[in-house]
C-alpha positions in Angstrom: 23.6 -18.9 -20.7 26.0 -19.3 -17.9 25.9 -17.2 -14.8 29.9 -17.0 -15.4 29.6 -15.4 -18.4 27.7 -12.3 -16.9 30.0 -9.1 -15.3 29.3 -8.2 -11.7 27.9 -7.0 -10.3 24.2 -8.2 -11.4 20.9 -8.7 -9.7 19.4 -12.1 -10.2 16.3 -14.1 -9.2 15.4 -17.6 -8.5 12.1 -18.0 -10.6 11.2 -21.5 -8.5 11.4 -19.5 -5.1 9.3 -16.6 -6.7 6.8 -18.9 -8.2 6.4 -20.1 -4.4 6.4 -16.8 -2.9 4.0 -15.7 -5.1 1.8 -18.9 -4.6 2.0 -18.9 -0.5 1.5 -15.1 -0.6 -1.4 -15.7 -2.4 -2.4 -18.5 -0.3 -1.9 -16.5 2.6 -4.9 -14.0 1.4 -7.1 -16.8 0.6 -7.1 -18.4 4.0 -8.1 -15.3 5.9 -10.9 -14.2 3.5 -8.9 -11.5 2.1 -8.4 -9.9 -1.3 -4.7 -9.9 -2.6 -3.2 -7.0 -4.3 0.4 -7.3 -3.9 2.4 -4.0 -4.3 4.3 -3.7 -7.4 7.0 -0.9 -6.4 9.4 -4.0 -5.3 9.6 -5.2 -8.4 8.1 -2.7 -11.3 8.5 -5.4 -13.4 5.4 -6.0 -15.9 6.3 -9.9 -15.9 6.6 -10.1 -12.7 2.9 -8.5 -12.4 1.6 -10.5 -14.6 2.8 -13.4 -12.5 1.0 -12.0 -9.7 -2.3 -11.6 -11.3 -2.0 -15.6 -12.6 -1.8 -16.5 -8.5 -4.8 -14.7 -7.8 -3.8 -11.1 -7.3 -7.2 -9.1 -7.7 -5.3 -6.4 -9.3 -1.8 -4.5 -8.2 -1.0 -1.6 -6.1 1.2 1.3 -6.7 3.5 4.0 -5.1 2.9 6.7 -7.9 0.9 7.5 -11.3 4.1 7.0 -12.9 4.1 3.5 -12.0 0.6 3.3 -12.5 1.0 4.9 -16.3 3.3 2.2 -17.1 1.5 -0.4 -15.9 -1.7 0.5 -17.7 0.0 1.2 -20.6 0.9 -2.6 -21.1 -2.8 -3.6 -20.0 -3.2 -3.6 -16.3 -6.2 -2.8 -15.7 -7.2 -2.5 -11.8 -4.8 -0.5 -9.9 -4.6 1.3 -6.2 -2.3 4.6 -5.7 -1.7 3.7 -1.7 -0.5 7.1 -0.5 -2.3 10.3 -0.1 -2.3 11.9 -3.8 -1.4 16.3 -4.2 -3.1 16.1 -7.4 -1.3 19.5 -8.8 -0.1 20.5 -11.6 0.4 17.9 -14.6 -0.1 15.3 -11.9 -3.6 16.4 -12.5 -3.9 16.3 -16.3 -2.2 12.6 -15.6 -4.3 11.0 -13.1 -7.6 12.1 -14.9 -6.1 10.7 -18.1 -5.5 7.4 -16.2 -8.7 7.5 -14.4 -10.3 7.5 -18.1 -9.0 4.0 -19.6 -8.8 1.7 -16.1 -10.3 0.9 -12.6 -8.2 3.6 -10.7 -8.4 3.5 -7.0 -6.4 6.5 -5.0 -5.8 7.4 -1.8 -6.6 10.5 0.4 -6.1 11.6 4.1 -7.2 15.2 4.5 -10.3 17.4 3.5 -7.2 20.0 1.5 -6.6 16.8 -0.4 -9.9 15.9 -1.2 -10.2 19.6 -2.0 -7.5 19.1 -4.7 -8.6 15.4 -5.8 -11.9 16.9 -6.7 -10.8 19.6 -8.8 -8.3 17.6 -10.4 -10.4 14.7 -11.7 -13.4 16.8 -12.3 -16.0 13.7 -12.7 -13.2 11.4 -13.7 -14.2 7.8 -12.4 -12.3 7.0 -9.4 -12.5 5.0 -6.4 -11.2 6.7 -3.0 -10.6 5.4 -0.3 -9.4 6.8 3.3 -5.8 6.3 4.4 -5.7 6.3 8.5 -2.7 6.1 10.8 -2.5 2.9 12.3 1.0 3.8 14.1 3.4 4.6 11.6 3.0 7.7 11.8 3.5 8.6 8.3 0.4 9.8 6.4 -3.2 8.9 7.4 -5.7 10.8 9.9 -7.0 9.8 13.1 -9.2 7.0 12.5 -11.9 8.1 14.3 -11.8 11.2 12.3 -12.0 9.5 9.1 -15.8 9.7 8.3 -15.1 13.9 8.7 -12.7 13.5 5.8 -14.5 11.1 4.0 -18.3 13.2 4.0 -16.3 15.8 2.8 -14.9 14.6 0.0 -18.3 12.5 -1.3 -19.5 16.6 -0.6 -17.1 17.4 -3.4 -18.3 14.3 -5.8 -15.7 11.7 -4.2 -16.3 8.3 -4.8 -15.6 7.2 -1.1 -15.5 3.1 -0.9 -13.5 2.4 2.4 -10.4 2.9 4.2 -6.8 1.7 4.0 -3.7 1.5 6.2 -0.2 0.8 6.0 1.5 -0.3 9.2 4.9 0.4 8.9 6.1 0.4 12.3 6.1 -3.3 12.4 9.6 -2.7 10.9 11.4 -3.6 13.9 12.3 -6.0 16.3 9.8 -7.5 18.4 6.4 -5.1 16.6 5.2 -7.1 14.1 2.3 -8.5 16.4 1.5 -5.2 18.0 1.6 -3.6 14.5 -0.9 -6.2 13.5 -3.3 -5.9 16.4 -2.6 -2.2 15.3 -3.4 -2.7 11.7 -6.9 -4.2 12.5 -8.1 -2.0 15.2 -7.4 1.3 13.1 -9.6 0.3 9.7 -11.8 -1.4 12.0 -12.5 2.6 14.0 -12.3 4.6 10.5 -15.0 2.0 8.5 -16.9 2.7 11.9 -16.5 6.2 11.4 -17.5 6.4 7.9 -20.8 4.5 9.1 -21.5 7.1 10.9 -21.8 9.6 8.0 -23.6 7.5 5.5 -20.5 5.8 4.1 -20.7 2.4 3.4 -17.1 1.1 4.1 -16.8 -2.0 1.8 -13.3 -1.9 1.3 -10.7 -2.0 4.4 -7.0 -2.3 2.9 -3.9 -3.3 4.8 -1.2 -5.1 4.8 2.9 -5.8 4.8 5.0 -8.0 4.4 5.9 -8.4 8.4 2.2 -8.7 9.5 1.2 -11.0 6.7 1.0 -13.6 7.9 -0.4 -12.5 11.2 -4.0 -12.5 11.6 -5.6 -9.0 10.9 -9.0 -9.8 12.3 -11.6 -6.4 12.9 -12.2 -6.2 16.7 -16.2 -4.9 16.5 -17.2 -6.1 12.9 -15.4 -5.0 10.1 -12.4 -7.5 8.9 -9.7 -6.3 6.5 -11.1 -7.1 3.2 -7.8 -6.3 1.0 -3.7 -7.0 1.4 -1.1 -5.3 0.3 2.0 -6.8 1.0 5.0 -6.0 -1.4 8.5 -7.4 -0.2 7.2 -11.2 0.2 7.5 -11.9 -3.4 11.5 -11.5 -3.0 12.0 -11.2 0.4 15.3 -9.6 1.8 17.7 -9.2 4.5 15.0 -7.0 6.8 12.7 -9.6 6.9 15.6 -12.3 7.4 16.2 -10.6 10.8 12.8 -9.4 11.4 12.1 -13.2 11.9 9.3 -13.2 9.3 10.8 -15.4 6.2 14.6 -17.3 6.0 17.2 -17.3 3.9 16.0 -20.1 1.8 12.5 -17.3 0.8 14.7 -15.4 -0.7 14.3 -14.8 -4.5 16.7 -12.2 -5.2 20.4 -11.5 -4.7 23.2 -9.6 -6.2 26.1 -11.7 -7.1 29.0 -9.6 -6.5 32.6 -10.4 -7.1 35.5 -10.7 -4.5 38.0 -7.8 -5.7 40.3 -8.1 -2.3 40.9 -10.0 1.2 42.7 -9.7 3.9 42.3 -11.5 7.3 39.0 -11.8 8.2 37.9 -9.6 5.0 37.0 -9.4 2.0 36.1 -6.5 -0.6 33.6 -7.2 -2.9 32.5 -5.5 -6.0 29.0 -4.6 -5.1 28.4 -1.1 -3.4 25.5 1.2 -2.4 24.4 1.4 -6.2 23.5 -2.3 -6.7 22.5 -2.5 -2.5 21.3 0.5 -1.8 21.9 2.5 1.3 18.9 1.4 3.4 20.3 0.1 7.0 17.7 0.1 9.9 19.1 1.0 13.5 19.1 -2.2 13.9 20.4 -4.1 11.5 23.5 -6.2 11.7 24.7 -5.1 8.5 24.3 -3.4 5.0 22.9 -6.7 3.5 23.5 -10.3 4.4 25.7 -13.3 2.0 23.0 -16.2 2.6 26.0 -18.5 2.3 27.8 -17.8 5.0 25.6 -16.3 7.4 28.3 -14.9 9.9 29.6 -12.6 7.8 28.6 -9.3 7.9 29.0 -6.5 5.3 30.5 -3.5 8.0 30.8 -1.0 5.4 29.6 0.3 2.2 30.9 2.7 -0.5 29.2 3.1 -3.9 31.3 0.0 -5.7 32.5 -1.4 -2.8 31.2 -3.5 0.0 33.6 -5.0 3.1 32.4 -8.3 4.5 33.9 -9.2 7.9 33.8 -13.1 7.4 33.1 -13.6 11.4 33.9 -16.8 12.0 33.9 -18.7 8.3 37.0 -18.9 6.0 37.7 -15.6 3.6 36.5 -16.5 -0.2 39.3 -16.2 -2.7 39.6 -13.3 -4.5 38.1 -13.5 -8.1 35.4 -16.0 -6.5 31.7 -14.6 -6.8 29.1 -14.2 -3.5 25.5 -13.7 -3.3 24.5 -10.8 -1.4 20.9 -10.6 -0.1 19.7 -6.7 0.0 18.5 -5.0 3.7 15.7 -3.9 1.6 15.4 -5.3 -2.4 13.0 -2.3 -3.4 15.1 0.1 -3.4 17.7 -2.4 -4.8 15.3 -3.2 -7.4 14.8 -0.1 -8.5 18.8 0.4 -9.3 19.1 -1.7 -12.0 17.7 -1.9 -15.8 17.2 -5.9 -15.8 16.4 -9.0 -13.5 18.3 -11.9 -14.4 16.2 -15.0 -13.8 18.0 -18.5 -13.0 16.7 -21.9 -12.3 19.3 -24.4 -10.7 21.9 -21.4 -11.6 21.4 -21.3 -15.4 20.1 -18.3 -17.1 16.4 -19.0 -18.2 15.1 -15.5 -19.2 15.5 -11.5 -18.4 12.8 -9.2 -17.3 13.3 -5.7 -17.7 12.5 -3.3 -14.8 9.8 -1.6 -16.7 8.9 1.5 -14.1 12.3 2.5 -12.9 13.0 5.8 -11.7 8.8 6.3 -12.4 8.9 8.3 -9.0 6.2 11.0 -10.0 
């Protein structure tokens, strides 16, 4: 099939580039000692998983046990819930369900929520592991409060097996080294901390896409032994600018069709539903046209996108543009389908299996 013959906007992906990003990411892991379990909420795609676990991946890790149902529903078998679980309600009923037919691994950060983990699985088997603030600021303790949480909740039956991280302040100009350092020193305190109590610490999980491939190296004995980066199997206009992949790493884009122009301008037909709204402070833009990287898209309405051309020639109206997301997840998770191109003919479609999964 020809790319012509497909309406606009779309969301396609290069399968050669994600073949490679999926390869070096995997690479990456290998050459500093370090398990790899990519994050799957980028792409929710089961073929795109499945992908991932054929480079290497060790098993995936998820943003929510609706995600995590899907994916074990088509025979994923080893996943991590990486945030700090309120197992209430049916969420319960659901995550002792799962727990029952895979190797579940979830996330805690507070004796409450070990409180509630506890009574929710009720024996279920479960790995757990501590989430600790590295500088996000997010979720996670104190590090060197971790072993408190983490006696506790082996107190209430917990299967304790480590600690995790996410540093997500290396999301900005100029951080992603300090946000490494950042992400090694904080596991490095809390699998200290859980030594302390008894614990045995044997898994320390960080990881993103920024710090990847920076070394995350534990300062007084305990290296990460797990990464979790997510965005580096598409890449996106965030990381463009962040300095940490080009243009060319890129895997997905959202051809968008030039509905208007004016001098200097031009209107395409690819808004805030296909894009998504995410802008960082400071971003140059709502998403960047690899093809003509002066242009800029200034403003963004839900169908419509205007591109200030900077100091390249206007494309014609009725021609069709590439546009690059600020951040593909959420992008990602907008659409039904992925079409996939090699040398820009149609070679397949994956479906977006765990869209709008967000519970």
């Amino acid at each position: 099939m020809d790319l012509d013959a497909l309406d606009t906007p779309f969301v396609v992906v290069d399968r050669v580039v994600l073949e490679r990003n999926l390869a070096a990411s995997a690479e990456r892991a290998r050459a500093r000692g370090v398990a790899w379990r990519p994050h799957a909420k980028t792409h929710k795609s089961l073929a795109i998983g499945r992908r991932q676990l054929h480079h290497g991946a060790v098993g995936l890790t998820l943003a929510t046990v609706g995600e995590a149902e899907i994916f074990a529903a088509a025979g994923f078998d080893d996943l991590f819930l990486a945030y700090p679980i309120w197992a209430a309600g049916p969420r319960a009923d659901r995550l002792r369900t799962l727990a029952g037919t895979i190797a579940l691994r979830v996330g805690l950060d507070s004796v409450a929520g070990a409180d509630q983990l506890a009574d929710a699985l009720r024996g279920a088997p479960v790995e757990v592991v501590v989430e600790v603030d590295s500088g996000h600021h997010r979720t996670g303790g104190d590090p060197r409060r971790a072993g408190e949480v983490a006696a506790h909740a082996v107190s209430r039956g917990l299967d304790v097996v480590g600690v995790f991280t996410f540093p997500g302040h290396a999301y900005a100009p100029g951080a992603r080294e300090g946000a490494a350092a950042d992400e090694a020193r904080a596991p490095d305190l809390a699998a200290h901390a859980l030594l302390a109590v008894g614990i045995e610490p044997r898994v320390r999980s960080g990881g993103t896409t920024p710090t990847e491939n920076l070394p995350v190296l534990g300062e007084n004995g305990f290296p990460a032994t797990e990464t979790r980066p997510g965005v580096s199997s598409f890449g996106d206009a965030q990381q463009v600018e962040l300095g940490a992949i080009d243009f060319a790493d890129c895997a997905l884009a959202i051809v968008a069709t030039v509905v208007h122009s004016r001098d200097g301008e031009a209107v395409l037909d690819a808004g805030s539903k296909v894009l998504g709204t995410d802008r960082a402070a400071w971003a140059t833009g709502h998403g960047r046209l690899p093809d003509r990287p002066a242009a800029r898209i200034v403003t963004l309405s839900e169908h419509h996108a205007t591109v200030v051309c900077g100091d390249g020639p206007v494309p014609a109206v009725g021609s069709r543009v590439r546009v690059v997301p600020n951040h593909v997840c959420t992008s990602v998770n907008l659409v039904d389908r992925l079409v996939v191109v090699q040398d820009d003919e149609v070679v397949d479609t994956w479906v977006v299996d765990a869209r709008g999964a967000n519970s």
